[in-house]
OpenMM code with the backbone's topology and positions (N, CA, C; nanometers):
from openmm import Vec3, app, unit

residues = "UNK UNK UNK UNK UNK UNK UNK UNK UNK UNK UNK UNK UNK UNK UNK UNK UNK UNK UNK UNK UNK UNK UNK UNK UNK UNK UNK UNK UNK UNK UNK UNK UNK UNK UNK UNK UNK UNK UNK UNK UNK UNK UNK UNK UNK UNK UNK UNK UNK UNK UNK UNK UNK UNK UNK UNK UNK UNK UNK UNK UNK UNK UNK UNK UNK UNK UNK UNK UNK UNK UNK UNK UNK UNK UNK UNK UNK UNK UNK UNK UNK UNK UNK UNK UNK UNK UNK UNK UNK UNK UNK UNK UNK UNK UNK UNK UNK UNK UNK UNK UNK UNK UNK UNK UNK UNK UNK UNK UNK UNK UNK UNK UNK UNK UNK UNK UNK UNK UNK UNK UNK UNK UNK UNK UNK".split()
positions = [
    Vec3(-2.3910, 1.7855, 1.9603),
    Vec3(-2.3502, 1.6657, 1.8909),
    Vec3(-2.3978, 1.5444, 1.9680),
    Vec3(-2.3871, 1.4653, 1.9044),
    Vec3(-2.5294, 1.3344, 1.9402),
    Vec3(-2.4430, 1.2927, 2.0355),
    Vec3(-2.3591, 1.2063, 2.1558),
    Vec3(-2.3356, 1.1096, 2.1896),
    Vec3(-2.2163, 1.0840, 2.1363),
    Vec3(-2.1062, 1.2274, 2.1001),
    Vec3(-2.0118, 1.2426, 2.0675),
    Vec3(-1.8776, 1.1196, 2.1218),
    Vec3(-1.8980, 1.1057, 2.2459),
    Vec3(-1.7924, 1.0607, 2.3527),
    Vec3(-1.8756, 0.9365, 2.3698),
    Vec3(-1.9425, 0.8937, 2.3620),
    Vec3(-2.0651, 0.7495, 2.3687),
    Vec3(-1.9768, 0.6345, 2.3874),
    Vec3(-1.8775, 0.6097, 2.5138),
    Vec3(-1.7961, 0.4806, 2.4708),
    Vec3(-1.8505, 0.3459, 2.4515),
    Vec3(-1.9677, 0.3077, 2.4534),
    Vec3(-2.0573, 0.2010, 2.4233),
    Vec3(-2.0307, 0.2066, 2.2451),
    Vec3(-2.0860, 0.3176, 2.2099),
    Vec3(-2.0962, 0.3545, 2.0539),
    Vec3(-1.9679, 0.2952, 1.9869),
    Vec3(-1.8434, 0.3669, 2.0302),
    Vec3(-1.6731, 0.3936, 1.9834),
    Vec3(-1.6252, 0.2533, 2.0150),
    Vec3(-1.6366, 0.1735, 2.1002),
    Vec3(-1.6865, 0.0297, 2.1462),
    Vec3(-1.7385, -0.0279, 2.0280),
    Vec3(-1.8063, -0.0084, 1.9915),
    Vec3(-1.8789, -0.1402, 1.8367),
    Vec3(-1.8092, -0.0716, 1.7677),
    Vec3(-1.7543, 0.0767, 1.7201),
    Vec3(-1.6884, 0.0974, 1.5765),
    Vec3(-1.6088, 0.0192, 1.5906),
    Vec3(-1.4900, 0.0306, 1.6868),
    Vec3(-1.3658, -0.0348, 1.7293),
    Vec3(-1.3322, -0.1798, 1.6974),
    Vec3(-1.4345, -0.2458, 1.7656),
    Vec3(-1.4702, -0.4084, 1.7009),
    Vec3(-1.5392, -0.3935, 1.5757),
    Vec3(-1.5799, -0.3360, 1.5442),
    Vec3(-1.6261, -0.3636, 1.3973),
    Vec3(-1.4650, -0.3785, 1.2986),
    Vec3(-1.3888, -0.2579, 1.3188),
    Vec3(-1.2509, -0.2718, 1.2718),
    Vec3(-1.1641, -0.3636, 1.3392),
    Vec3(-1.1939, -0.4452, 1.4368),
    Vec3(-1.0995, -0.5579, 1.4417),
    Vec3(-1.1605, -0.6723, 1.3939),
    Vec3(-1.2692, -0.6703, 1.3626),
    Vec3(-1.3774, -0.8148, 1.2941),
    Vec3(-1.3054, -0.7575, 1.1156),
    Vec3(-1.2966, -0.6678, 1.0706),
    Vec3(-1.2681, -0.6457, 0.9624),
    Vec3(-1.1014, -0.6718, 0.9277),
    Vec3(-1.0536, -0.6159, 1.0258),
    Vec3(-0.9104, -0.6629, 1.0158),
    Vec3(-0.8535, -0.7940, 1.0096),
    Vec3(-0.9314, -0.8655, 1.0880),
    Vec3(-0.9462, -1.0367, 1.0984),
    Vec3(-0.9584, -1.0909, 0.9830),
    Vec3(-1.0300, -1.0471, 0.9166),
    Vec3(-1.1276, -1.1081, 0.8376),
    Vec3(-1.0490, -1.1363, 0.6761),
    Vec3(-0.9467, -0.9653, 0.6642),
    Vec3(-0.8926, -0.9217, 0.5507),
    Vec3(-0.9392, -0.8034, 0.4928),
    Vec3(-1.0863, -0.7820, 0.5141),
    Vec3(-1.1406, -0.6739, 0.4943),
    Vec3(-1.0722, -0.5335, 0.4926),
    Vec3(-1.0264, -0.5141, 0.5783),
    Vec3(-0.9419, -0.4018, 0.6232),
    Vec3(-0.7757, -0.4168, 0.5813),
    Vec3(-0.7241, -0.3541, 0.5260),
    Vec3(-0.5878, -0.3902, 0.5041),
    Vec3(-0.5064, -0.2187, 0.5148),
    Vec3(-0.4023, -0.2330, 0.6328),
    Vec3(-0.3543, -0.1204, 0.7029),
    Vec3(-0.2168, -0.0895, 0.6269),
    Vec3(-0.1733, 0.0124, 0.6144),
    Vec3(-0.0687, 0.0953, 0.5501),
    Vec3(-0.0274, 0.1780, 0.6727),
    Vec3(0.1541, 0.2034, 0.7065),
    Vec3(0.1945, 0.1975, 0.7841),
    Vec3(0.2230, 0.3784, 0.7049),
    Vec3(0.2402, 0.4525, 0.7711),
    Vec3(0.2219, 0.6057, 0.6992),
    Vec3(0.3597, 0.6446, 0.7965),
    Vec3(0.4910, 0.6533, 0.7107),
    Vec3(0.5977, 0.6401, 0.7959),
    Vec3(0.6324, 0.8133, 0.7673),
    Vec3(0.5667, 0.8512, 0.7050),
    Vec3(0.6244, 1.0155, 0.7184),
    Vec3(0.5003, 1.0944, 0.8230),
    Vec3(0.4088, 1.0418, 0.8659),
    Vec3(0.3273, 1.1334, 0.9526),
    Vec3(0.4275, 1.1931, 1.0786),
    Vec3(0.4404, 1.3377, 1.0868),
    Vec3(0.4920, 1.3848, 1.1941),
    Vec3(0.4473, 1.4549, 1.2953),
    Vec3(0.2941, 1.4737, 1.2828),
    Vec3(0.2083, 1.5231, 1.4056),
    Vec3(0.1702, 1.4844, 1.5165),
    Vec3(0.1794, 1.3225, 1.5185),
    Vec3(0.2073, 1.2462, 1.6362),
    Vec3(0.3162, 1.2251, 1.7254),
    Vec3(0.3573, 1.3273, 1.7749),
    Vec3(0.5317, 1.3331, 1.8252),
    Vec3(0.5338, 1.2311, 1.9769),
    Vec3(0.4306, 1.1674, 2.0026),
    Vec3(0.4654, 1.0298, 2.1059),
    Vec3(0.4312, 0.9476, 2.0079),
    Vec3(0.4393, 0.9450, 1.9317),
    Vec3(0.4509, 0.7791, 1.8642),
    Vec3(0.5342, 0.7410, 1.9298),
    Vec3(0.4867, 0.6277, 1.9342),
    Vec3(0.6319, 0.5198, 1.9621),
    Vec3(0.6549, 0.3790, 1.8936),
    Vec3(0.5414, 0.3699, 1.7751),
    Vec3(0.5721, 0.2682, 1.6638),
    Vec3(0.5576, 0.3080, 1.5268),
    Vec3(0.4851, 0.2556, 1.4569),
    Vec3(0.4477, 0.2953, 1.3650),
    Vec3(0.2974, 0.3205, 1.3581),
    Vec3(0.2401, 0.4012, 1.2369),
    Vec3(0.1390, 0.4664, 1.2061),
    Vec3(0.0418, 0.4197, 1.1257),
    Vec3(-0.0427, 0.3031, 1.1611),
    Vec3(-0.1139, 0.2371, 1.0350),
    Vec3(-0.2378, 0.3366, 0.9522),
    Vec3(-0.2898, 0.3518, 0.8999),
    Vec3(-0.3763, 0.4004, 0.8612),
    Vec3(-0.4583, 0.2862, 0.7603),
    Vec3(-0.5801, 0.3232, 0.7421),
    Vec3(-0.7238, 0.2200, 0.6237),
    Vec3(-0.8348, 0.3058, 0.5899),
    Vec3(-0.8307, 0.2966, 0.5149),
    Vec3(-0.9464, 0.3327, 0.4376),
    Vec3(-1.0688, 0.2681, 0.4445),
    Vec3(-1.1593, 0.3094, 0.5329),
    Vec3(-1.2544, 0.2354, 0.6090),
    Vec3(-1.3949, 0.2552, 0.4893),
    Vec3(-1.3752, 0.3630, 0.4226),
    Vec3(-1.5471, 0.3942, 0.3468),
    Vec3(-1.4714, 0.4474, 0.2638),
    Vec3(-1.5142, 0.4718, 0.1469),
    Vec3(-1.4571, 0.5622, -0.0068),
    Vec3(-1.4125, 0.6569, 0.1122),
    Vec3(-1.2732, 0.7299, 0.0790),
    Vec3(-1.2522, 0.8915, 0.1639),
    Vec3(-1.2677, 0.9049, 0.2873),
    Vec3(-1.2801, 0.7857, 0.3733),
    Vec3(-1.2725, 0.8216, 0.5073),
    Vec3(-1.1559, 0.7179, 0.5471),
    Vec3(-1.0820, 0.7381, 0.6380),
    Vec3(-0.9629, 0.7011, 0.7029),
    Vec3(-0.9546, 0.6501, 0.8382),
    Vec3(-0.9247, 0.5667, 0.8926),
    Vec3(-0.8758, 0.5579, 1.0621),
    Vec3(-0.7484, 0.5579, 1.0343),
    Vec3(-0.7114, 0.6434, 1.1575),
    Vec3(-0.5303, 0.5651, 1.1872),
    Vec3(-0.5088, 0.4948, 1.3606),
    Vec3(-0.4743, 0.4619, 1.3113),
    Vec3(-0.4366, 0.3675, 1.4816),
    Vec3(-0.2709, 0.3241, 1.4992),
    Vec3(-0.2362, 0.4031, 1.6232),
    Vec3(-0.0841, 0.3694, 1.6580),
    Vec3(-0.0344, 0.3691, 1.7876),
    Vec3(0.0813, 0.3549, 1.8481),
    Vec3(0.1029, 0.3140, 2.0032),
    Vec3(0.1328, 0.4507, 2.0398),
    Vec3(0.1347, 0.5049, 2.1363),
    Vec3(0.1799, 0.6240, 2.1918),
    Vec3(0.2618, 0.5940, 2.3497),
    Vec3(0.3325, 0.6963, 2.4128),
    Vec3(0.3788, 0.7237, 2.5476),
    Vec3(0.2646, 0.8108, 2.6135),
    Vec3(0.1934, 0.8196, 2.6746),
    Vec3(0.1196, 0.9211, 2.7653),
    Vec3(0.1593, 0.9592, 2.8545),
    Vec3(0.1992, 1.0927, 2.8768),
    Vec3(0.2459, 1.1900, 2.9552),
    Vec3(0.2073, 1.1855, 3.0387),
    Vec3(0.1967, 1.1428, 3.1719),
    Vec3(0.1342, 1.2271, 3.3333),
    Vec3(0.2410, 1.3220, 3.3647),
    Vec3(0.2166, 1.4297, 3.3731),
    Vec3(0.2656, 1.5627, 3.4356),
    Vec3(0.2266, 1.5593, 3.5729),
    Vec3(0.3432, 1.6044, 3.6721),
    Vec3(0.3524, 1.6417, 3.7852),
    Vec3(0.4381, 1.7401, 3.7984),
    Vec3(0.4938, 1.8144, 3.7348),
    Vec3(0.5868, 1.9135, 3.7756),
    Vec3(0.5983, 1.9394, 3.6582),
    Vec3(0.6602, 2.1238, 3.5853),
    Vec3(0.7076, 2.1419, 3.4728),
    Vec3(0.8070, 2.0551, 3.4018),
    Vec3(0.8543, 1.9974, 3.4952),
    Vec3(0.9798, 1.9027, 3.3948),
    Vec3(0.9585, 1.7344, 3.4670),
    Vec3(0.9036, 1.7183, 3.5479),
    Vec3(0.8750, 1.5920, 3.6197),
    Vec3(0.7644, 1.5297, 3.5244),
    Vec3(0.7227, 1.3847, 3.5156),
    Vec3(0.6425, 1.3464, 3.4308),
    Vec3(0.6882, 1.1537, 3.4562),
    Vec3(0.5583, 1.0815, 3.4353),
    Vec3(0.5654, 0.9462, 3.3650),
    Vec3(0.5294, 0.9128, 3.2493),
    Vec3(0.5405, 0.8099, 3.1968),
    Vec3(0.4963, 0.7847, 3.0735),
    Vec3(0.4160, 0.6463, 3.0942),
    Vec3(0.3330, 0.6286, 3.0642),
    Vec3(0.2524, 0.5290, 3.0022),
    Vec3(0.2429, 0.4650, 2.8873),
    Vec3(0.2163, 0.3061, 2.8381),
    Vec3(0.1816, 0.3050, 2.6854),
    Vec3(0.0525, 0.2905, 2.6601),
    Vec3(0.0259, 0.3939, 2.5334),
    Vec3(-0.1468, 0.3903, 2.5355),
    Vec3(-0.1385, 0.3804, 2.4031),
    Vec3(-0.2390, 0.3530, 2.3515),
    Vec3(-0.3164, 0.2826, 2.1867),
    Vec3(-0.4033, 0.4261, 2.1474),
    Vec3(-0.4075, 0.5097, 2.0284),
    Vec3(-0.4876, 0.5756, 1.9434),
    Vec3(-0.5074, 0.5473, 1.8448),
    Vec3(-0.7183, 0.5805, 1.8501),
    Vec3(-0.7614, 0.5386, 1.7249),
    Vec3(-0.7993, 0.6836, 1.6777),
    Vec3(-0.7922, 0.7430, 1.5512),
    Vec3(-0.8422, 0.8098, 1.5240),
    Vec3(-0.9159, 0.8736, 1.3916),
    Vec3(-0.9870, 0.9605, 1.3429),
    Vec3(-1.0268, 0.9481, 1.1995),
    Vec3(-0.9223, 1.0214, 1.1372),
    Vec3(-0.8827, 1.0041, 1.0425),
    Vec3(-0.8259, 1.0660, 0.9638),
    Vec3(-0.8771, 1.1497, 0.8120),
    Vec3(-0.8085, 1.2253, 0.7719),
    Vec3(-0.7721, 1.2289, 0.6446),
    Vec3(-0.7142, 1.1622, 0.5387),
    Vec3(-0.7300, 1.2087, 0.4072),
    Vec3(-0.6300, 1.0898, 0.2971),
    Vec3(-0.4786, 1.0990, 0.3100),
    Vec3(-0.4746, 1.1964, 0.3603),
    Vec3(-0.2785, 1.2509, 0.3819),
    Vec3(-0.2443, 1.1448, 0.5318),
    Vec3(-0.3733, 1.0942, 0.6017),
    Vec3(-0.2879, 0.9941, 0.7624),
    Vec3(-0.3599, 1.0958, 0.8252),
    Vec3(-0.3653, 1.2723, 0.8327),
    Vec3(-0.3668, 1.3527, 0.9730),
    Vec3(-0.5066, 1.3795, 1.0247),
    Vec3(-0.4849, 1.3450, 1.1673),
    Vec3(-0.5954, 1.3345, 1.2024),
    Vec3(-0.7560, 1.4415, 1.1970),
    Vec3(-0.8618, 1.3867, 1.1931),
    Vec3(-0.9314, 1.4918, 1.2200),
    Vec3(-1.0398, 1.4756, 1.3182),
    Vec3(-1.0476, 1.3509, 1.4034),
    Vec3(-1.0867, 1.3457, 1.5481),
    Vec3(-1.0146, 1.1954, 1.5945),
    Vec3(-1.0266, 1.2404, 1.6959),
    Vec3(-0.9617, 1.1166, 1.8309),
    Vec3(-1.0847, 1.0764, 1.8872),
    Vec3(-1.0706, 0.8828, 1.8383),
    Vec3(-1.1875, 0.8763, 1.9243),
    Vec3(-1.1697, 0.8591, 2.0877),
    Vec3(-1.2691, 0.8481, 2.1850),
    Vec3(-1.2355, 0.8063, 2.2715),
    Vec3(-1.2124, 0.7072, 2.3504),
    Vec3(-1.1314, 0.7134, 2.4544),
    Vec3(-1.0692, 0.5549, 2.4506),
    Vec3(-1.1748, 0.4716, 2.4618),
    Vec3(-1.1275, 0.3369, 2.4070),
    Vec3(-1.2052, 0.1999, 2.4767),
    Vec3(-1.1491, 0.1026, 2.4761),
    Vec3(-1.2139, -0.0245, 2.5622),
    Vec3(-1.1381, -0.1344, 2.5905),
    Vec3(-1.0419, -0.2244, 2.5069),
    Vec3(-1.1629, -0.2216, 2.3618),
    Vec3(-1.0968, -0.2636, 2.2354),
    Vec3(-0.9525, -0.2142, 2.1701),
    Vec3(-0.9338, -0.1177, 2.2284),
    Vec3(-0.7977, -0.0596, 2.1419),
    Vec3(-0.7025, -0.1154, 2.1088),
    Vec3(-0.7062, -0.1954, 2.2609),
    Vec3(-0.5631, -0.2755, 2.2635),
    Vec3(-0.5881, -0.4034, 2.1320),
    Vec3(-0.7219, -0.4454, 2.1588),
    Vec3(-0.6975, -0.5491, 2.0258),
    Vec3(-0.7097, -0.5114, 1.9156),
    Vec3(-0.7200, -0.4120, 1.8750),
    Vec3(-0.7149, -0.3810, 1.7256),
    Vec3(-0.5864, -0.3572, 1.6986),
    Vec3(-0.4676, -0.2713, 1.7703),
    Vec3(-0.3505, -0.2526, 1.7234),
    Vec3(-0.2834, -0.4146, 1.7456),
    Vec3(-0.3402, -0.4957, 1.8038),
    Vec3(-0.2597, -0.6224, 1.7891),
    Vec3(-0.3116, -0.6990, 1.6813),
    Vec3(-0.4080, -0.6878, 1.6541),
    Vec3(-0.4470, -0.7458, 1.4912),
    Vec3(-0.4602, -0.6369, 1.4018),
    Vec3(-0.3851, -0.5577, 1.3987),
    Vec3(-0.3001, -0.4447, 1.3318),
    Vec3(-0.2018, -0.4789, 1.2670),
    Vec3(-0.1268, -0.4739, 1.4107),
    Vec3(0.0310, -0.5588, 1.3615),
    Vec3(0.0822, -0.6863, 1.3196),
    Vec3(-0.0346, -0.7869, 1.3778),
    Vec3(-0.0512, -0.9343, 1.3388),
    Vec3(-0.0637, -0.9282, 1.1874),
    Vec3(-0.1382, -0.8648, 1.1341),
    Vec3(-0.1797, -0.8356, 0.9849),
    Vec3(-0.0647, -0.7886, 0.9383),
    Vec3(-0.0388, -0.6791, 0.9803),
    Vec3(0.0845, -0.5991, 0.8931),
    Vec3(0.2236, -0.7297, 0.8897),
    Vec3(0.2571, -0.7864, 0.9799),
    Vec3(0.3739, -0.8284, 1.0170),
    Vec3(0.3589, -0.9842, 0.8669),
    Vec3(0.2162, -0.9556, 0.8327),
    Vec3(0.2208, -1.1035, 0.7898),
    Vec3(0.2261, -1.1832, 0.8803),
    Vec3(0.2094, -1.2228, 0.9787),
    Vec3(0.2506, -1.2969, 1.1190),
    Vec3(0.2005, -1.4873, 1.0836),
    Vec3(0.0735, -1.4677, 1.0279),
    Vec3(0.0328, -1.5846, 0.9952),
    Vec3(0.1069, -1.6976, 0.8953),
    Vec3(0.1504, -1.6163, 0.7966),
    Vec3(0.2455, -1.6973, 0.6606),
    Vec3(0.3265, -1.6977, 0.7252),
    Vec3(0.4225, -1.6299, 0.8118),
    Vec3(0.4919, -1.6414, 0.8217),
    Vec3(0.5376, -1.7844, 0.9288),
    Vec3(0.4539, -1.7946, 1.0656),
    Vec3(0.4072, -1.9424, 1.1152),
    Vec3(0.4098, -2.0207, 1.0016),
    Vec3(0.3288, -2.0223, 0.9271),
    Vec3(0.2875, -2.1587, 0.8498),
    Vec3(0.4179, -2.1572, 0.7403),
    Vec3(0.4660, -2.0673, 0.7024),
    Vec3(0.5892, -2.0929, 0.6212),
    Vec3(0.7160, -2.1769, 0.7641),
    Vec3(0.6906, -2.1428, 0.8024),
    Vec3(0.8224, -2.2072, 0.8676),
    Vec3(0.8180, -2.2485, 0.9303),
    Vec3(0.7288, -2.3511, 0.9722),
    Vec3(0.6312, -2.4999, 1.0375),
    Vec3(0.6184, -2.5762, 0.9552),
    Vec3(0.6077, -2.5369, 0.8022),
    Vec3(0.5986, -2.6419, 0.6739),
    Vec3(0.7317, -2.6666, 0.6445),
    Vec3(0.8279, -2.5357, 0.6616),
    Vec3(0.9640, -2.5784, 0.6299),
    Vec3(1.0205, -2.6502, 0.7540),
    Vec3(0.9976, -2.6359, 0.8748),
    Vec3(1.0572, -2.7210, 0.9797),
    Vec3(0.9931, -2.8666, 0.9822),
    Vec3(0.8975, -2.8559, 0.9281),
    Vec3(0.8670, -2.9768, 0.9644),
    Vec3(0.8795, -3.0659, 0.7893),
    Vec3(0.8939, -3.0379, 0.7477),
    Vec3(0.8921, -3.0538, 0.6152),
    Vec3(1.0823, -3.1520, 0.5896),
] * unit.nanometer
topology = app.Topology()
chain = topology.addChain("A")
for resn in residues:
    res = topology.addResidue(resn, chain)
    for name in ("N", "CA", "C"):
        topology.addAtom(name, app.Element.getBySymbol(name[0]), res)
């Protein structure tokens, strides 16, 4: 497989989906019954990036293991392809971008913008 793991490559998809997310282009659906991700630790956006193809992107805990029952957790960002049902069918690999796409993820989802300007027009209004 070509350059499977290529984080240069997974790097421009990544920003390509946060230039799209920005933009409106992209509009994310929060897939609240997916249960195969058992570190979630937010919610589950998923988009329909091409006719039938899917990303999902969501926050996770990452496990470091040191002992059978000893362990830390980390918070880490997954992007991955999906299916039309949300479940995944590859993980890409990490990159720097991650972190900004799930924040103009949630910026989008939250409405975050109307919601400023609604109530800056009403405060100041």
């Amino acid at each position: 497989m070509e350059n499977m793991n290529d984080p240069a490559k997974w790097e421009r998809f990544t920003r390509a989906l946060i230039k799209k997310t920005e933009s409106g282009e992209l509009e994310w659906r929060n897939f609240a019954g997916l249960t195969s991700r058992d570190q979630a630790t937010g919610q589950i956006f998923v988009a329909e990036i091409l006719p039938a193809k899917f990303v999902a992107v969501y926050r996770f805990d990452f496990r470091r293991w040191f002992d059978v029952d000893e362990y830390e957790t980390s918070p880490e960002v997954a992007i991955e392809l999906a299916d039309e049902r949300g479940r995944m069918t590859w993980r890409l690999p990490e990159v720097p971008s991650r972190w900004s796409l799930i924040d103009a993820i949630e910026f989008q989802y939250a409405d975050a913008e109307r919601t400023f300007k609604d109530f800056v027009e009403e405060s100041d209004g």
